[in-house]
PDBQT receptor file of N, H, CA, C and O in Angstrom, charges set to zero:
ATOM      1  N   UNK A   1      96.848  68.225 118.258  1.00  0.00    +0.000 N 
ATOM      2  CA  UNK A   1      97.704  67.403 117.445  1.00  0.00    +0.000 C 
ATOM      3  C   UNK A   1      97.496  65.948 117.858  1.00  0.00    +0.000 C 
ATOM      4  O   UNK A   1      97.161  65.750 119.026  1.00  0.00    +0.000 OA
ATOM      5  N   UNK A   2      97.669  64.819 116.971  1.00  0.00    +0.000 N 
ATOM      6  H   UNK A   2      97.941  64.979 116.023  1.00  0.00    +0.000 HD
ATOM      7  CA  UNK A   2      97.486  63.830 117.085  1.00  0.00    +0.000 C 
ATOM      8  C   UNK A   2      98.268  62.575 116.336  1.00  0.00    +0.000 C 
ATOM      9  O   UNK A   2      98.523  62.566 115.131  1.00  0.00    +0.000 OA
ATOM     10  N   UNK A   3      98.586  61.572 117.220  1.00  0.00    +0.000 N 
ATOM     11  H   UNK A   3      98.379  61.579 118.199  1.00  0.00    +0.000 HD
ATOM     12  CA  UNK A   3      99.639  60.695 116.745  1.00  0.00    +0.000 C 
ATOM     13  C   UNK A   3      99.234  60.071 115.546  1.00  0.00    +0.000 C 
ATOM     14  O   UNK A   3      98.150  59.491 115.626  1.00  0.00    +0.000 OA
ATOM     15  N   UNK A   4      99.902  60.025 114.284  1.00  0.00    +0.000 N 
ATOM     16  H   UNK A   4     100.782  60.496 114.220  1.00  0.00    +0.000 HD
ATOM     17  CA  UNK A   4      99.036  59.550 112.862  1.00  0.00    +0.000 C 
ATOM     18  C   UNK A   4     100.161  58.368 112.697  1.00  0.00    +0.000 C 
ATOM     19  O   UNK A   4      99.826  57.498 111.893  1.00  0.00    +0.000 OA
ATOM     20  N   UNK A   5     101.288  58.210 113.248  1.00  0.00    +0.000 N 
ATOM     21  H   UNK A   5     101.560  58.917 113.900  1.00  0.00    +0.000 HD
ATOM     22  CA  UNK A   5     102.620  57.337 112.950  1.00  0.00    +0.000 C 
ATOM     23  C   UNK A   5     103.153  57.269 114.094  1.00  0.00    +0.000 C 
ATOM     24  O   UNK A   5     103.109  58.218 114.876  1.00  0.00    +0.000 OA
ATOM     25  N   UNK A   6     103.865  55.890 114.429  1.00  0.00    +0.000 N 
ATOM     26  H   UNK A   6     103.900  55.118 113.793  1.00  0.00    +0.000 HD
ATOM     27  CA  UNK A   6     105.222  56.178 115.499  1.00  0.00    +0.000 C 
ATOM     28  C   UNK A   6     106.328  55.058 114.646  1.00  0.00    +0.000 C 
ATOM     29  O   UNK A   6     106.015  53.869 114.605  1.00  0.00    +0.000 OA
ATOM     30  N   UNK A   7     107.503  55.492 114.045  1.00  0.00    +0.000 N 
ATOM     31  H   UNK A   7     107.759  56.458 114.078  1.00  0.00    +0.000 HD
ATOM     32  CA  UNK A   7     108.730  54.976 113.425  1.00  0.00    +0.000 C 
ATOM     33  C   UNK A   7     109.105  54.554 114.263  1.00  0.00    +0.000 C 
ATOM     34  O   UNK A   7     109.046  55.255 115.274  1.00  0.00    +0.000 OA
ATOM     35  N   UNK A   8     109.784  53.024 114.399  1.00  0.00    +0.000 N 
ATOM     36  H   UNK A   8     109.832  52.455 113.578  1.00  0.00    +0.000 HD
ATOM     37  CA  UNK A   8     110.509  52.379 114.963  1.00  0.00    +0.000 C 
ATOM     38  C   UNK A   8     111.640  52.044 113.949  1.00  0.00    +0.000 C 
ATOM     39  O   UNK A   8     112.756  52.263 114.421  1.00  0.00    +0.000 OA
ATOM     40  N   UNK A   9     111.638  51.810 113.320  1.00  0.00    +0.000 N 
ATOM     41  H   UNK A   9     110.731  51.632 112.936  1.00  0.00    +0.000 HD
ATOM     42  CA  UNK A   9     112.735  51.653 112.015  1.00  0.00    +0.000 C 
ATOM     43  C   UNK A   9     114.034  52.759 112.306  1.00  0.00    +0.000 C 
ATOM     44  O   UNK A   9     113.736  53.940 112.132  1.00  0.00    +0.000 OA
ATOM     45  N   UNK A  10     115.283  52.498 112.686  1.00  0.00    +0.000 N 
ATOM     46  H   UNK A  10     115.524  51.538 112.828  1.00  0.00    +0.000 HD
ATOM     47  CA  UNK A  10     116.401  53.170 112.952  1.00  0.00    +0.000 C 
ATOM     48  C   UNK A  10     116.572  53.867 111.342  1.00  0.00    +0.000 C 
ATOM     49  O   UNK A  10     116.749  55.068 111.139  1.00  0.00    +0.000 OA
ATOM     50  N   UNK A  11     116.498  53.082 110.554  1.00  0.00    +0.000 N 
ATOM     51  H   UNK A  11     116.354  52.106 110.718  1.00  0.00    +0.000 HD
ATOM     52  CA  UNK A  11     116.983  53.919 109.255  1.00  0.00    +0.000 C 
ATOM     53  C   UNK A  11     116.498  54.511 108.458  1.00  0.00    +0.000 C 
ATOM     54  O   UNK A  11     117.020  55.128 107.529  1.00  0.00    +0.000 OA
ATOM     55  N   UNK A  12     114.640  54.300 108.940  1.00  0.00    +0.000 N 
ATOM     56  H   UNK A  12     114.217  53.799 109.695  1.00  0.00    +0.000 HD
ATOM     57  CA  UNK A  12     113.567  55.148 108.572  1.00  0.00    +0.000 C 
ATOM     58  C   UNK A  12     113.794  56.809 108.889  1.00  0.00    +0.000 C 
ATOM     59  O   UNK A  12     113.608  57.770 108.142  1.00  0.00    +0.000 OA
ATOM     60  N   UNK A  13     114.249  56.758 110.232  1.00  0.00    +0.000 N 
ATOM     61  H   UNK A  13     114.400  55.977 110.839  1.00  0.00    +0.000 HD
ATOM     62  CA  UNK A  13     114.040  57.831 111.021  1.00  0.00    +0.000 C 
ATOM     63  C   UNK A  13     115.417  58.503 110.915  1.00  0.00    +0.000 C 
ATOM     64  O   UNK A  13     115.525  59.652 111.343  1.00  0.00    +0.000 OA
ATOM     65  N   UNK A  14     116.299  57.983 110.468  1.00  0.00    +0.000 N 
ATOM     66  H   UNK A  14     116.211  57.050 110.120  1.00  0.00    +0.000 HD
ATOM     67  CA  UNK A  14     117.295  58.769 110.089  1.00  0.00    +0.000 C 
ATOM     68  C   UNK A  14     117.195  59.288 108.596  1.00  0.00    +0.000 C 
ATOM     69  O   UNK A  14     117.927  60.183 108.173  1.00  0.00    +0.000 OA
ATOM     70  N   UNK A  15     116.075  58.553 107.709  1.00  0.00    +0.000 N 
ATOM     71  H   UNK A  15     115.480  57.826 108.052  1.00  0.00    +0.000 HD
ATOM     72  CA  UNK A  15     116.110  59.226 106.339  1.00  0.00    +0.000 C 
ATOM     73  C   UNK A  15     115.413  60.395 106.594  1.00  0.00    +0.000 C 
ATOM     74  O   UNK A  15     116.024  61.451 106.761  1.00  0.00    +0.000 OA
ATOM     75  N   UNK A  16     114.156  60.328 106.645  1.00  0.00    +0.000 N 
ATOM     76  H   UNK A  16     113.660  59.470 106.509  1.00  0.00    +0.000 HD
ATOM     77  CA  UNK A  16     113.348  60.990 107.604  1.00  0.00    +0.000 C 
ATOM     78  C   UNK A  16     113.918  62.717 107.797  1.00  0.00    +0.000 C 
ATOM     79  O   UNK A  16     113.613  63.778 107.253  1.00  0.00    +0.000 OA
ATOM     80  N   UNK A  17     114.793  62.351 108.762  1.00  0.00    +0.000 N 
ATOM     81  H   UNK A  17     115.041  61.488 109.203  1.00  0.00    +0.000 HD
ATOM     82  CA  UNK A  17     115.764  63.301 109.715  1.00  0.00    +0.000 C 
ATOM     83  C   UNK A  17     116.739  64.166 108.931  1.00  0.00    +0.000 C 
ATOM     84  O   UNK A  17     117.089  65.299 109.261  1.00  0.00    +0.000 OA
ATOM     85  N   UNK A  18     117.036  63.665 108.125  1.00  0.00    +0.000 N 
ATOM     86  H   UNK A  18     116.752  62.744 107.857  1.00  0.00    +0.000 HD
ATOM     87  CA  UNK A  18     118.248  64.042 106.958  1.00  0.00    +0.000 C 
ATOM     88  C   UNK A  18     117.526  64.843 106.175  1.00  0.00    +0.000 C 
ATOM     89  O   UNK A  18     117.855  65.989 105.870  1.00  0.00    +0.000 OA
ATOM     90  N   UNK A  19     116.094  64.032 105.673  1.00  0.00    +0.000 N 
ATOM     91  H   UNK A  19     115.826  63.101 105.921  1.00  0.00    +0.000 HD
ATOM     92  CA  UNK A  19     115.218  64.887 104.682  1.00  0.00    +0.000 C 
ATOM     93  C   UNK A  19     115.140  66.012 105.032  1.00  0.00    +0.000 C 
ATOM     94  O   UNK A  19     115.590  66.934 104.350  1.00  0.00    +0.000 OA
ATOM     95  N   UNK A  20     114.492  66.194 106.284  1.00  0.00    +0.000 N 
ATOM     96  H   UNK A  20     114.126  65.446 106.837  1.00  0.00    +0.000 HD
ATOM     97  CA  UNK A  20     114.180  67.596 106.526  1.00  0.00    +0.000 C 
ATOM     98  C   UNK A  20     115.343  68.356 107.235  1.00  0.00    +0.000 C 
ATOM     99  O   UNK A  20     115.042  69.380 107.849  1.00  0.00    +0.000 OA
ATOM    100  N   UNK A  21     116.505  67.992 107.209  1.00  0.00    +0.000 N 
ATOM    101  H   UNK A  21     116.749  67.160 106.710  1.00  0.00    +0.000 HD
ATOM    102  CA  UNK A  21     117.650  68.630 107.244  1.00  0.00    +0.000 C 
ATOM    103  C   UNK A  21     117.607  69.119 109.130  1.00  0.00    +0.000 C 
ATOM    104  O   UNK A  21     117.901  70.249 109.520  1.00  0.00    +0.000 OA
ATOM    105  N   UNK A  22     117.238  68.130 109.925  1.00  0.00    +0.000 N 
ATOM    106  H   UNK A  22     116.999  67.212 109.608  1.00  0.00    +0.000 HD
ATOM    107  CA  UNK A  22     117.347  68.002 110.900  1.00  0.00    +0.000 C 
ATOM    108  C   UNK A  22     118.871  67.392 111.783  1.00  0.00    +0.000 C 
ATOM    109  O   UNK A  22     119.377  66.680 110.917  1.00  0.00    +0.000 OA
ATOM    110  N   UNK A  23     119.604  67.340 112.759  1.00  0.00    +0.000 N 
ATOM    111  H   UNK A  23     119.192  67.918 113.463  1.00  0.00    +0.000 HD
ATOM    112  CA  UNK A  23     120.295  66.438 112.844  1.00  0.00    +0.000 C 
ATOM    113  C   UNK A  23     120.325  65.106 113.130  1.00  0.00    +0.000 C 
ATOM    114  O   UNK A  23     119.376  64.764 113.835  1.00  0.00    +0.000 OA
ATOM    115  N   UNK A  24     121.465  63.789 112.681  1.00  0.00    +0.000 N 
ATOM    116  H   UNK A  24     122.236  64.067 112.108  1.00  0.00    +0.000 HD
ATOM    117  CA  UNK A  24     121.056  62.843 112.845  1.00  0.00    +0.000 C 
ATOM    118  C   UNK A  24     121.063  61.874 114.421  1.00  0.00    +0.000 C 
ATOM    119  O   UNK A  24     120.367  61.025 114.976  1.00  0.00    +0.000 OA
ATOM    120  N   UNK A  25     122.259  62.602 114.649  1.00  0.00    +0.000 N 
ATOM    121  H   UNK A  25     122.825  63.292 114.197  1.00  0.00    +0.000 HD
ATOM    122  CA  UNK A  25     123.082  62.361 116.177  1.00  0.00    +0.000 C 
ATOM    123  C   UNK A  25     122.589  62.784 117.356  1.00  0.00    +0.000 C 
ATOM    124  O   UNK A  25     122.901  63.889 117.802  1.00  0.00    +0.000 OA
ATOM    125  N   UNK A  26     122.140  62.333 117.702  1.00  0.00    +0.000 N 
ATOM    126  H   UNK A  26     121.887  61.436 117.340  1.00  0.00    +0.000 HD
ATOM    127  CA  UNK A  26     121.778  62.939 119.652  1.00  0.00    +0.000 C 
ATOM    128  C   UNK A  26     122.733  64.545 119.927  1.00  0.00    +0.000 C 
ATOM    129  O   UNK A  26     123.683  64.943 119.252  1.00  0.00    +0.000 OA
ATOM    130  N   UNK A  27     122.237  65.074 120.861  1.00  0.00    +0.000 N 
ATOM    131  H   UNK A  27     121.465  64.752 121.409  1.00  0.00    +0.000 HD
ATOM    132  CA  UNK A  27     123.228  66.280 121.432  1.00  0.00    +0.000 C 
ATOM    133  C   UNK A  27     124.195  65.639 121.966  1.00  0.00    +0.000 C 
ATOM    134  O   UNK A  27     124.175  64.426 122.172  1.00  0.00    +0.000 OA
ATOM    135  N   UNK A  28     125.362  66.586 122.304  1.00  0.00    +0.000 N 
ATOM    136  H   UNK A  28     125.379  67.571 122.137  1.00  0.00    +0.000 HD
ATOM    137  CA  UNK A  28     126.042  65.857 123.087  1.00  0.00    +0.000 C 
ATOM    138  C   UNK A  28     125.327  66.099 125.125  1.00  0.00    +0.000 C 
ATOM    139  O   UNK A  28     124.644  67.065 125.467  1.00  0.00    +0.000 OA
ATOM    140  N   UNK A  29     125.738  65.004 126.038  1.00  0.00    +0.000 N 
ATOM    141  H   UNK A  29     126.292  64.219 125.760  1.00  0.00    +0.000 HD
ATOM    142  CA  UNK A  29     125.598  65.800 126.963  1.00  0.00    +0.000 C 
ATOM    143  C   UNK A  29     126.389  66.210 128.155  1.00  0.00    +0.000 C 
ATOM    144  O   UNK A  29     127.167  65.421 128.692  1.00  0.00    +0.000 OA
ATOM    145  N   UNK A  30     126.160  67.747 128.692  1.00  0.00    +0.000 N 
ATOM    146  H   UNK A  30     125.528  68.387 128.256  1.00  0.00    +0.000 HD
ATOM    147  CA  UNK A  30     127.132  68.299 129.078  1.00  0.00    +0.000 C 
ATOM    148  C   UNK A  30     127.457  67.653 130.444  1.00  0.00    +0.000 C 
ATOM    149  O   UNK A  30     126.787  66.890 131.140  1.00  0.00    +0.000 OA
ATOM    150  N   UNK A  31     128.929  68.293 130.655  1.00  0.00    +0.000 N 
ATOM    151  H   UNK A  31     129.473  68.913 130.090  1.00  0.00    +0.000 HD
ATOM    152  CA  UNK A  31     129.152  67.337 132.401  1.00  0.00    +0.000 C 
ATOM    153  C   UNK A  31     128.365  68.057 132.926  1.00  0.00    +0.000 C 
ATOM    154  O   UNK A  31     127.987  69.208 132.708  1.00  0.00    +0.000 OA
ATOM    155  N   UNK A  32     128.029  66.978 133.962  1.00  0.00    +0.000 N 
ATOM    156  H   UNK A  32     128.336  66.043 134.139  1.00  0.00    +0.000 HD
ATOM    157  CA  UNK A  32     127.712  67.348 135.550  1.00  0.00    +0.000 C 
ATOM    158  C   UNK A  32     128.448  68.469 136.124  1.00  0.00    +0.000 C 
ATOM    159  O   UNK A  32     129.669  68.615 136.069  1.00  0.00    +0.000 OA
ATOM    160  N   UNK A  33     127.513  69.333 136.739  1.00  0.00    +0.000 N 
ATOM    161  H   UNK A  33     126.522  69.214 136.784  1.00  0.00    +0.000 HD
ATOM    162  CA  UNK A  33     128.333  70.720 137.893  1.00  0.00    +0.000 C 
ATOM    163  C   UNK A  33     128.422  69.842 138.671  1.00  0.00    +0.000 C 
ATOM    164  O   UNK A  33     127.834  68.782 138.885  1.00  0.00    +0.000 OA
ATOM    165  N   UNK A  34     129.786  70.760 139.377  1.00  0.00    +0.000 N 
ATOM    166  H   UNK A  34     130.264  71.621 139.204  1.00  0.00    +0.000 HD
ATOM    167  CA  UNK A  34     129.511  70.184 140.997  1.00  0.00    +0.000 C 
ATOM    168  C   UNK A  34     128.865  71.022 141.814  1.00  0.00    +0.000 C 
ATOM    169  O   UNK A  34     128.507  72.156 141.497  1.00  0.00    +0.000 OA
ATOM    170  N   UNK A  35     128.648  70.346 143.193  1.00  0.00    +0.000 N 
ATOM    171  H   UNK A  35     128.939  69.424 143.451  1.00  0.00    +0.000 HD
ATOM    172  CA  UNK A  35     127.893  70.908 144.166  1.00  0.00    +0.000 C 
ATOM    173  C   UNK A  35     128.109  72.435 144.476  1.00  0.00    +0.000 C 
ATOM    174  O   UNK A  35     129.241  72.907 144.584  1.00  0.00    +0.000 OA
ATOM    175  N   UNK A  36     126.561  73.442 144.659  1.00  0.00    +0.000 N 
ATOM    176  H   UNK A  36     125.641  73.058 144.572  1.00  0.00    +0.000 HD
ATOM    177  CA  UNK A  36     127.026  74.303 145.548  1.00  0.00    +0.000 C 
ATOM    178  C   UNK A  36     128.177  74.796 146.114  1.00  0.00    +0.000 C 
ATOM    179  O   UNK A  36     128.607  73.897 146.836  1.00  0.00    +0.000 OA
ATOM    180  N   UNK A  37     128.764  75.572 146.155  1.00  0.00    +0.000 N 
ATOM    181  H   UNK A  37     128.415  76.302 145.568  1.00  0.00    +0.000 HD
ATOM    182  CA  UNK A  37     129.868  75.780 147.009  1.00  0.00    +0.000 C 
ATOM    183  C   UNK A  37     129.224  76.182 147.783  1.00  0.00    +0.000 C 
ATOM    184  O   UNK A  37     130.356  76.089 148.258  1.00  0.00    +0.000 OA
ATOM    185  N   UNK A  38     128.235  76.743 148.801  1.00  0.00    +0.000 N 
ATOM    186  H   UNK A  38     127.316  76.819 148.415  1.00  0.00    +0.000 HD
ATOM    187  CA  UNK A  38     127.468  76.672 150.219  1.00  0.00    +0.000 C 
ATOM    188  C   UNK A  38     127.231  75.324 151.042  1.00  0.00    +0.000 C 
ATOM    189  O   UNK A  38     126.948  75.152 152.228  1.00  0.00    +0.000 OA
ATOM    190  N   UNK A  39     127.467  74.352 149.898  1.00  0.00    +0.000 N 
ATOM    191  H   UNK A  39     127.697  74.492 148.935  1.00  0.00    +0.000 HD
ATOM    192  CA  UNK A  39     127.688  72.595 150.406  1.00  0.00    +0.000 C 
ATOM    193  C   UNK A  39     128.960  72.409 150.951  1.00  0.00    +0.000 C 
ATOM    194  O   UNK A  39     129.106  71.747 151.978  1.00  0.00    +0.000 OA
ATOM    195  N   UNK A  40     129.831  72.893 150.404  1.00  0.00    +0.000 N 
ATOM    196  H   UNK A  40     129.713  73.432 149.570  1.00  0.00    +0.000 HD
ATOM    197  CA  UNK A  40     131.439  72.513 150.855  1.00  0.00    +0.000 C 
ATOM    198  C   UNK A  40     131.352  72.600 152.320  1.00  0.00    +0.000 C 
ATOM    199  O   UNK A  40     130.681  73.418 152.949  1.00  0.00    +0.000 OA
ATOM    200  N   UNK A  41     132.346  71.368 152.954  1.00  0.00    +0.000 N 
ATOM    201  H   UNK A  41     132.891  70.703 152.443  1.00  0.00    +0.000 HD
ATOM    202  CA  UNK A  41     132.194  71.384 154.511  1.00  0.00    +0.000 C 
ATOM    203  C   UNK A  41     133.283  73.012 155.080  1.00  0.00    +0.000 C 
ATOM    204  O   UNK A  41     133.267  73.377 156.256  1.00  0.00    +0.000 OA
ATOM    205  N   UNK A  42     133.994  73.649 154.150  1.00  0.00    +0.000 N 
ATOM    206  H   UNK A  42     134.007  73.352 153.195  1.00  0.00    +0.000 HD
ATOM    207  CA  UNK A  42     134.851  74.711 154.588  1.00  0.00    +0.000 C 
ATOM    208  C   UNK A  42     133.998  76.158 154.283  1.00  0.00    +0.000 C 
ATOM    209  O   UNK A  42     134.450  77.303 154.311  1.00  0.00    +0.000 OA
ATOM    210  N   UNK A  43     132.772  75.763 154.017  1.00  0.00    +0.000 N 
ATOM    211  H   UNK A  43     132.404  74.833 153.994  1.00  0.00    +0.000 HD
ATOM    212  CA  UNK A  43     132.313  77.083 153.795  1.00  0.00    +0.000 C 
ATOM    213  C   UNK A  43     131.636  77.879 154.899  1.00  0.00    +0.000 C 
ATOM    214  O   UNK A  43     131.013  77.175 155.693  1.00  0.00    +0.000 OA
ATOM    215  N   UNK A  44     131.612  79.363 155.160  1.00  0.00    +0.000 N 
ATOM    216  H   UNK A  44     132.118  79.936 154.515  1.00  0.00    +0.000 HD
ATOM    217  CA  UNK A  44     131.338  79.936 155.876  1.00  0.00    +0.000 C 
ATOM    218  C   UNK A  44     130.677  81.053 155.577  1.00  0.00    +0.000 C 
ATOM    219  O   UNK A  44     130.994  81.704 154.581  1.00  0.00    +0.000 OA
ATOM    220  N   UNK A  45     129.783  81.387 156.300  1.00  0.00    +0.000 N 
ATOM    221  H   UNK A  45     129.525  80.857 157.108  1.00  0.00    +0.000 HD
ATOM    222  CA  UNK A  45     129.000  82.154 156.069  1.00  0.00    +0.000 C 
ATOM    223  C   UNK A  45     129.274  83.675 155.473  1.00  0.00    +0.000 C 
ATOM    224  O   UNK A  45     130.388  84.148 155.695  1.00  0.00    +0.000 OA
ATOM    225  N   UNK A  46     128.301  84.477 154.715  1.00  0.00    +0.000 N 
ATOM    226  H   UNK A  46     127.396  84.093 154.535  1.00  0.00    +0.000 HD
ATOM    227  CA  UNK A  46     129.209  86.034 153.969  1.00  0.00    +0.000 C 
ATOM    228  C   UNK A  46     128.469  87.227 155.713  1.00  0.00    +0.000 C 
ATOM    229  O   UNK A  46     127.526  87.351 156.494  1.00  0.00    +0.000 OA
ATOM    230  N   UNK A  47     129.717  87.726 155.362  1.00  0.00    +0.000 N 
ATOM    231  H   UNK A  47     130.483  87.626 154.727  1.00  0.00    +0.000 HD
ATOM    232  CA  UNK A  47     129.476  88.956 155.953  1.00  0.00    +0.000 C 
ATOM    233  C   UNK A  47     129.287  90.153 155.232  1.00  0.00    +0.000 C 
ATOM    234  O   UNK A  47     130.043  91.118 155.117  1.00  0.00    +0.000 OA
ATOM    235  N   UNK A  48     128.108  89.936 154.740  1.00  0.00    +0.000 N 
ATOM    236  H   UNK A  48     127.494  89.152 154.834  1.00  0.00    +0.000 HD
ATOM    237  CA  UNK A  48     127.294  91.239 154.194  1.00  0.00    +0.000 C 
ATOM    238  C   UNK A  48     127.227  92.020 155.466  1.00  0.00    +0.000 C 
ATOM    239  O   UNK A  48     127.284  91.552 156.603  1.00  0.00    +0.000 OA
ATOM    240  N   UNK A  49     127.058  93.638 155.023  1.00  0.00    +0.000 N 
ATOM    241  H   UNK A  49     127.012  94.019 154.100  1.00  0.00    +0.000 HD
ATOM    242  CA  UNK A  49     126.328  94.305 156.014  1.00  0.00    +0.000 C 
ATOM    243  C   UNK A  49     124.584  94.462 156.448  1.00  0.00    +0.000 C 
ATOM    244  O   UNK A  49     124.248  95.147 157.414  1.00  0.00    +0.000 OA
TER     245      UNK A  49
């Protein structure tokens, strides 16, 4: 495959986008996890057998 165009035009690329029934809006993005819980300073080791 090979680059034949690159759109810079904001309202190009939203007609564009619409045409082919793509969305127009970014994803949203999701929060941040927090750390590991093996990070927490209270964590302790499992006693598996």
């Amino acid at each position: 495959m090979r680059v034949v165009a690159f759109i810079t035009q904001p309202s190009t690329v939203r007609a564009i986008l619409a045409h082919l029934g793509e969305p127009i809006r970014p994803p949203t993005i999701a929060p941040a996890r927090g750390p590991p819980l093996w990070d927490r300073p209270d964590a302790r080791p499992r006693d598996d057998p």
